[in-house]
C-alpha positions in Angstrom: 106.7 139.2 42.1 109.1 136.5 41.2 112.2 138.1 42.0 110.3 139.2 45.1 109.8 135.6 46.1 113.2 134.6 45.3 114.5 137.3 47.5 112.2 135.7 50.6 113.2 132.5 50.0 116.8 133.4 50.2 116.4 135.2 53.4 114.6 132.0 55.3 116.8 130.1 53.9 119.9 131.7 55.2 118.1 132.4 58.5 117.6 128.3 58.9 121.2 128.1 58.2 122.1 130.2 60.6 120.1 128.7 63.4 121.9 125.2 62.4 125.2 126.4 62.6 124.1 128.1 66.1 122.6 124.6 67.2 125.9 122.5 66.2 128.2 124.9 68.0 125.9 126.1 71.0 125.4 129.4 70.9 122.3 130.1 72.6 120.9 132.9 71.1 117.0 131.8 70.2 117.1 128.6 72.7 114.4 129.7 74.9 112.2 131.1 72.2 112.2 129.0 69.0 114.1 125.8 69.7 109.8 124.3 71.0 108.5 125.4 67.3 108.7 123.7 63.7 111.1 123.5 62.2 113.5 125.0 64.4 113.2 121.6 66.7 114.7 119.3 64.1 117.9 121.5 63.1 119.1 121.4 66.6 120.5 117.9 67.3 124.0 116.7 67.1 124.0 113.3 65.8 126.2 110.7 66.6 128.9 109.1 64.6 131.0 105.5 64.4 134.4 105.6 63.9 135.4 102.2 63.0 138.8 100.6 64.1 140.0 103.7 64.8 144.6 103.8 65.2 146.0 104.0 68.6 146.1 107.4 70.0 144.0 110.0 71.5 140.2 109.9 70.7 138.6 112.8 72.7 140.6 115.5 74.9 138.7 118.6 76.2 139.1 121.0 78.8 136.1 122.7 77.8 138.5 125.8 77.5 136.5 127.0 74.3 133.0 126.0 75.1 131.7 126.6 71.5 133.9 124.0 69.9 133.9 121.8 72.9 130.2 121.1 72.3 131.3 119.4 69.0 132.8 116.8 70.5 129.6 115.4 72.8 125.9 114.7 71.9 124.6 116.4 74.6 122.5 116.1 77.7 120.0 112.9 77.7 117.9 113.2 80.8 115.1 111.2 82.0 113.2 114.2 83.1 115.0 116.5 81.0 112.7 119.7 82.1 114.6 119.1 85.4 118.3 118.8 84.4 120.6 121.4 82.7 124.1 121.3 81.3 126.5 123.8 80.8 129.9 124.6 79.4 131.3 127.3 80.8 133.2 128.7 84.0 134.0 126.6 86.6 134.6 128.9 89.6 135.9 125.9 91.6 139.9 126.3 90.6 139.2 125.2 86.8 138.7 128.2 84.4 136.5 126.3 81.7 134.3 122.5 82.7 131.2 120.8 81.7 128.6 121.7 84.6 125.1 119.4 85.0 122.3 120.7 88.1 120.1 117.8 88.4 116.9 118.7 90.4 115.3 114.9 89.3 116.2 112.2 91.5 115.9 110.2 87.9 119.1 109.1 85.8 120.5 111.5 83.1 123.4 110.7 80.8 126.4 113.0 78.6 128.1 111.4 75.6 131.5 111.6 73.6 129.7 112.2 69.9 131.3 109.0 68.8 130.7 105.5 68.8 134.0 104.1 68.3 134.3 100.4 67.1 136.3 97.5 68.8 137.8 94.5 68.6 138.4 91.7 71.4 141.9 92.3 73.1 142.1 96.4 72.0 142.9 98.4 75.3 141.8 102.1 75.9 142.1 103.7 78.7 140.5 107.4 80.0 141.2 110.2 82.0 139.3 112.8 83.6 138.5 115.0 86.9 134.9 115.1 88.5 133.3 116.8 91.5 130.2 115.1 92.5 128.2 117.0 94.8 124.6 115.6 93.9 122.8 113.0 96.8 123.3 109.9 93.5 125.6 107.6 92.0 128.0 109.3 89.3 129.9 107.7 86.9 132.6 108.2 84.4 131.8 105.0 82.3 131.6 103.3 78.9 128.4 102.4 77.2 128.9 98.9 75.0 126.8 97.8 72.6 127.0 95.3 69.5 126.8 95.2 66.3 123.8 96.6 66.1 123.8 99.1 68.1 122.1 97.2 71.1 123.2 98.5 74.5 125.1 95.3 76.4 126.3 97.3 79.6 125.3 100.9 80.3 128.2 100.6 82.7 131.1 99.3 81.4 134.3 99.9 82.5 133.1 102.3 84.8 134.4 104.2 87.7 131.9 105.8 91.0 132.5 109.1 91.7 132.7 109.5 95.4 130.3 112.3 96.9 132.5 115.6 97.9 133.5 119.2 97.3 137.3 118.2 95.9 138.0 117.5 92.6 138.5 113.9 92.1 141.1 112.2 89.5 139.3 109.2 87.6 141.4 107.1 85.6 140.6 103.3 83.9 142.6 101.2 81.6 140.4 98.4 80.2 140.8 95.8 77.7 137.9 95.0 75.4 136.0 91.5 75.0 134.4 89.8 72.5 131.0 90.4 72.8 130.4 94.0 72.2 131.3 95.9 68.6 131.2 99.4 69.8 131.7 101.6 73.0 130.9 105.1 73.9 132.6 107.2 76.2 130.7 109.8 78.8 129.4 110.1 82.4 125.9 109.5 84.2 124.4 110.1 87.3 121.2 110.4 89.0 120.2 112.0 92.0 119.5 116.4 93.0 122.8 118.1 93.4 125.6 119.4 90.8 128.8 117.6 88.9 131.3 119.1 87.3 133.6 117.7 84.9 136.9 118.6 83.8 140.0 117.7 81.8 139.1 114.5 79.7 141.1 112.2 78.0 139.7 109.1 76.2 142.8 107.4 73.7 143.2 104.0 72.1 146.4 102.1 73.9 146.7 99.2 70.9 
């Protein structure tokens, strides 16, 4: 009976294992089915990190070209009415083999982050890259999130660029350099509004 138990225990424990490893690089096997249910619901999340004074050079690039280890490098979809907004990495169809896809049906904000917080001082520059079709009926914008030392959100906004409503791909670039209220910043892109955006070929790097 003991070895019995043993052999159970071993067998849940490597199918739990499993299921994280599935979570953290998003294959979507048991999504639909189990991801609602204890305990699956609490080994899906990608949490986020701080990197603090991190050197000059590149902090995030993806193309999205391998889907499963792009979705290491982003938190994830936060949506207001997230029952109504989906993200997926995957084919583009639109002249870009591989890009980040959201369908919004909510007219309500939704949000997708870099994984990393990255930490700041006043006068560091960063600059970011990326291309973005916005064909939804909101705003859209490739953007920073500050916040300070602890953690508080100063500027949902910052640094950020509008997306201009269209079928073309458009080329969004910033260079910004930091002030000295906030302690951390965030890359990613929001939007709100029914319609699709697609997102392609980003580049977030320190300057100095």
């Amino acid at each position: 009976m003991k070895y019995f138990l043993l052999i159970i225990s071993g067998i849940i424990l490597l199918f739990l294992s499993a299921y994280w490893v599935k979570c953290q690089f998003g294959i979507n096997v048991f999504e639909s089915s189990l991801s609602k249910y204890f305990p699956f619901k609490y080994l899906q999340g990608r949490s986020t990190h701080i990197v603090e004074n991190p050197k000059s050079g590149k902090l995030l690039a993806d193309s999205f070209e391998i889907p499963i280890w792009s979705k290491r490098n982003w938190s994830g979809l936060w949506a207001r009415e997230k029952d109504l907004v989906v993200s997926t990495l995957g084919d583009c169809s639109l002249g870009s083999s591989k890009c980040l896809h959201i369908v919004s049906k909510s007219s309500k904000d939704w949000a997708y982050q870099h994984i990393n917080n990255i930490g700041v001082a006043k006068g560091d520059v960063f600059r970011y890259q990326a291309r973005v079709i916005n064909k939804s009926d909101g705003d859209v914008y490739v953007r920073m999130v500050a916040y300070d030392k602890n953690m508080k959100a100063l500027n949902w906004n910052y640094a950020g660029k509008k997306i201009a409503q269209g079928v073309d791909w458009v080329d969004v670039k910033n260079e910004f350099m930091v002030d000295g209220l906030m302690k951390y910043i965030r890359f990613g892109i929001s939007g709100s509004g029914v319609g699709a955006v697609w997102m392609d070929d980003v580049v977030f790097e320190k300057m100095r």
